[in-house]
BAFIMAR-277347 format. One record per residue: x, y, z of N, C-alpha, C, O in turn. Coordinates in pm, whole numbers, padded with zeros to 5 digits, always signed. Layout:
<atoms>
XYZXYZXYZXYZ...
</atoms>
This chain:
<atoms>
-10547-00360-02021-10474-00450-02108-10368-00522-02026-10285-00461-01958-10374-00659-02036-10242-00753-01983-10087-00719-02019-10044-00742-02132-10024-00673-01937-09871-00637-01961-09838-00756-02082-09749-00730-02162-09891-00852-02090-09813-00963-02182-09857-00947-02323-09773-00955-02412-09994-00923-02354-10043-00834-02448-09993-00718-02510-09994-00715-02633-09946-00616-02443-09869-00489-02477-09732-00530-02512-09681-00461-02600-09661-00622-02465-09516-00640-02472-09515-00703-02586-09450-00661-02682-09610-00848-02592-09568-00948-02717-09490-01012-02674-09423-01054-02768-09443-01062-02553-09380-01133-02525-09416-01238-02427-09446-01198-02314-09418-01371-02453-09439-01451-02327-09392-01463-02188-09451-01507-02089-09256-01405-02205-09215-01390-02091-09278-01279-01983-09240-01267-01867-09381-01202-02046-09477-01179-01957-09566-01132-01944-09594-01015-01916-09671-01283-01975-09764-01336-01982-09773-01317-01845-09676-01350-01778-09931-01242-01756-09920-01282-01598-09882-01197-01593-09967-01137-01527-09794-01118-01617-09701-00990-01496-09787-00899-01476-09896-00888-01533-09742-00828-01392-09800-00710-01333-09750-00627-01293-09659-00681-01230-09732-00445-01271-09670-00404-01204-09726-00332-01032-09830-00305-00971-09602-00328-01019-09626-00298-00871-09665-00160-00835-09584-00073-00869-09800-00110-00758-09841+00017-00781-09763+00062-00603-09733+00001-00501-09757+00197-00651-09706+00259-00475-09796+00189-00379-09884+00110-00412-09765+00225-00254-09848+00199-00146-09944+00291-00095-10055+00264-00049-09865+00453-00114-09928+00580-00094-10054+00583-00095-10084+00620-00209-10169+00562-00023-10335+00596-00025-10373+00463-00078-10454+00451-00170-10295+00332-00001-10357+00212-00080-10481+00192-00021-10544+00100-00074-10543+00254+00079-10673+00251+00121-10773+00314+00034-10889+00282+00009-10703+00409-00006-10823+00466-00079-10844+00470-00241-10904+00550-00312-10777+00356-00267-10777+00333-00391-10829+00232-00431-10845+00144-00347-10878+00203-00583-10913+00016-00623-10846-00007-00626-10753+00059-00671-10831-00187-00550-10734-00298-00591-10714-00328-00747-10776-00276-00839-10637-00400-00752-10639-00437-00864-10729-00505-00895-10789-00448-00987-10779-00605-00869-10957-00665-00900-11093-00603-00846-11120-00584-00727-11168-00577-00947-11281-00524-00898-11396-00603-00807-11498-00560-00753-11339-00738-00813-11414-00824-00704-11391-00776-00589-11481-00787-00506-11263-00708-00550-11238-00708-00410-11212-00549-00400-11125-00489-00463-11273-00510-00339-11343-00340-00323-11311-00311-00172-11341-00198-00134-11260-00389-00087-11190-00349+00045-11054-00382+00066-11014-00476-00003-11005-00351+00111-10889-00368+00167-10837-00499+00220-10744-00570+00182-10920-00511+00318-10910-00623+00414-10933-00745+00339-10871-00850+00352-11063-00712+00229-11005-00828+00144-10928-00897+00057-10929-01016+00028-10851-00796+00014-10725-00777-00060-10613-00837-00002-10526-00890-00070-10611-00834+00104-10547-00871+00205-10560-01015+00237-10475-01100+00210-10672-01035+00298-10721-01198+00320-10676-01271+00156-10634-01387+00152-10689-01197+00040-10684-01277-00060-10517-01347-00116-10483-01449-00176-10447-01229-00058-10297-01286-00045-10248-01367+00088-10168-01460+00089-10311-01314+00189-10284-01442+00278-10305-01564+00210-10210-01636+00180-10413-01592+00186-10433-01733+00128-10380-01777+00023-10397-01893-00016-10303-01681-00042-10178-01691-00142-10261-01708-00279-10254-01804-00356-10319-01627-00288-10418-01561-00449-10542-01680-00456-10599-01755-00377-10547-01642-00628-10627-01787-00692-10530-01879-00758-10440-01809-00806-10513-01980-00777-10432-02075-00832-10445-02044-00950-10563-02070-00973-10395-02002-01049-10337-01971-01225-10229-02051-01287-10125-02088-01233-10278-02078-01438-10130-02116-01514-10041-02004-01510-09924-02040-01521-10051-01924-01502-09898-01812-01507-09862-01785-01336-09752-01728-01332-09920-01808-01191-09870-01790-01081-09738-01847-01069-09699-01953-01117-09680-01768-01005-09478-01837-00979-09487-01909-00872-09557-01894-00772-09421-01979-00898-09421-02139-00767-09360-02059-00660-09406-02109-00557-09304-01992-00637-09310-01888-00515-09415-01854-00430-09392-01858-00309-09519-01825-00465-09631-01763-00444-09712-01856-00359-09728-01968-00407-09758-01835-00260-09799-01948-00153-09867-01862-00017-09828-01757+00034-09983-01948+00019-10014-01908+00155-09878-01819+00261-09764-01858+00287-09955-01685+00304-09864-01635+00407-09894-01721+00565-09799-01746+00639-09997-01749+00592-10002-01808+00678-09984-01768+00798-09925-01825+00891-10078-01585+00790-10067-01489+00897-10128-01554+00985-10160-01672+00966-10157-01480+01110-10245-01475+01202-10321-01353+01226-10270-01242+01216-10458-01374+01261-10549-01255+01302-10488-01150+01303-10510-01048+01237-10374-01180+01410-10324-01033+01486-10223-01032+01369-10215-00911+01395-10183-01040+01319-10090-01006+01214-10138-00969+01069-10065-00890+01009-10246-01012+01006-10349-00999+00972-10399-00816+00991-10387-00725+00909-10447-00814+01103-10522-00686+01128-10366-00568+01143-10380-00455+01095-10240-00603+01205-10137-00537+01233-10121-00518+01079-10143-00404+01039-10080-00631+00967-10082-00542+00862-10179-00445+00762-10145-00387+00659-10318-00447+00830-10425-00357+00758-10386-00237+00823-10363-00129+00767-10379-00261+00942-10383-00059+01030-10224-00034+00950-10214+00076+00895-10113-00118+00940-10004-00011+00894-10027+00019+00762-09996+00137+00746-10072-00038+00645-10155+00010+00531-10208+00094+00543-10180+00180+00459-10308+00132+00636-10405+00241+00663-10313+00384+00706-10359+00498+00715-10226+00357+00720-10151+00469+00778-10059+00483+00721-09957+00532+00769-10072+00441+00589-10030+00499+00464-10095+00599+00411-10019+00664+00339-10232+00654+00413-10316+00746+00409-10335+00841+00485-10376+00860+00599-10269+00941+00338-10268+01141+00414-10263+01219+00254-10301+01154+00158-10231+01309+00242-10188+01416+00192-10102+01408+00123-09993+01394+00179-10101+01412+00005-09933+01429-00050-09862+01529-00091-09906+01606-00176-09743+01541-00038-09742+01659-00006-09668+01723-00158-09617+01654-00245-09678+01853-00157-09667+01926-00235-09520+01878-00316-09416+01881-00250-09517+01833-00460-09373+01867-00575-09396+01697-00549-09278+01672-00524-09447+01598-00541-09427+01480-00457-09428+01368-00546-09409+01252-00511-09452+01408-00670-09518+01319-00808-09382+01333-00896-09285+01406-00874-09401+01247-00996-09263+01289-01081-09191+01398-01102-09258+01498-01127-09057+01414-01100-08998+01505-01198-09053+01566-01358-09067+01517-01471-09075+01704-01292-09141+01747-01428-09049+01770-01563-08929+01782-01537-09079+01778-01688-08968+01781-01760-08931+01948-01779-09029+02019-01755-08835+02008-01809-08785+02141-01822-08812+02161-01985-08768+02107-02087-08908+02267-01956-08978+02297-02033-08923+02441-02128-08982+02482-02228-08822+02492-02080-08758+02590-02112-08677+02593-02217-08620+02696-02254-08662+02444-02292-08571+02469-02386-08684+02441-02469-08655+02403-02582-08789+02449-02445-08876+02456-02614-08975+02577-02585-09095+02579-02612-08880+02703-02511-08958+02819-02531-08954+02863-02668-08854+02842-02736-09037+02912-02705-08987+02997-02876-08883+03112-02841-08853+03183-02744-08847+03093-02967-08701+03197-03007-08748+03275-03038-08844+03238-03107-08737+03442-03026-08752+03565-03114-08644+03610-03160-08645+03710-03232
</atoms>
């Protein structure tokens, strides 16, 4: 479902939120067209698809190869293990022990 859908609000229409980076290799992009990385990548270099809701911000990066491939390997090495307690704060569960 479109964040702008759930909210009811136009103001955001288009939005999206921003997912961790943690195991962005080994995860789906956000579009199921693009199932690698690298193309995920190439697809923001070239500064997306043109949309009525894109922010006039949003524009060709205008990498190079080597900059390009320098930012896939440091992505990639975002991928390991996570380590143990590493996910949210759990809630304390102790005050809805039962009473005797």
């Amino acid at each position: 479902m479109k964040p702008g859908a759930l909210v009811k609000k136009p103001l955001f229409e288009g939005a999206f939120r921003t997912c961790s980076l943690r195991n962005v290799a080994l995860t789906t992009p956000h579009s199921i067209s693009l199932k690698i990385l690298k193309d995920v990548i190439d697809f923001y270099v070239r500064g997306g698809n043109p949309n009525p809701h894109q922010d006039e911000l949003i524009h060709p990066l205008n990498l190079t190869e080597e900059e390009t491939a320098d930012l896939l390997e440091f992505l990639q090495s975002l991928t390991g293990e996570m380590p143990p307690d590493s996910g949210p704060p759990q809630p304390d569960r102790s005050r809805f022990a039962a009473v005797r």
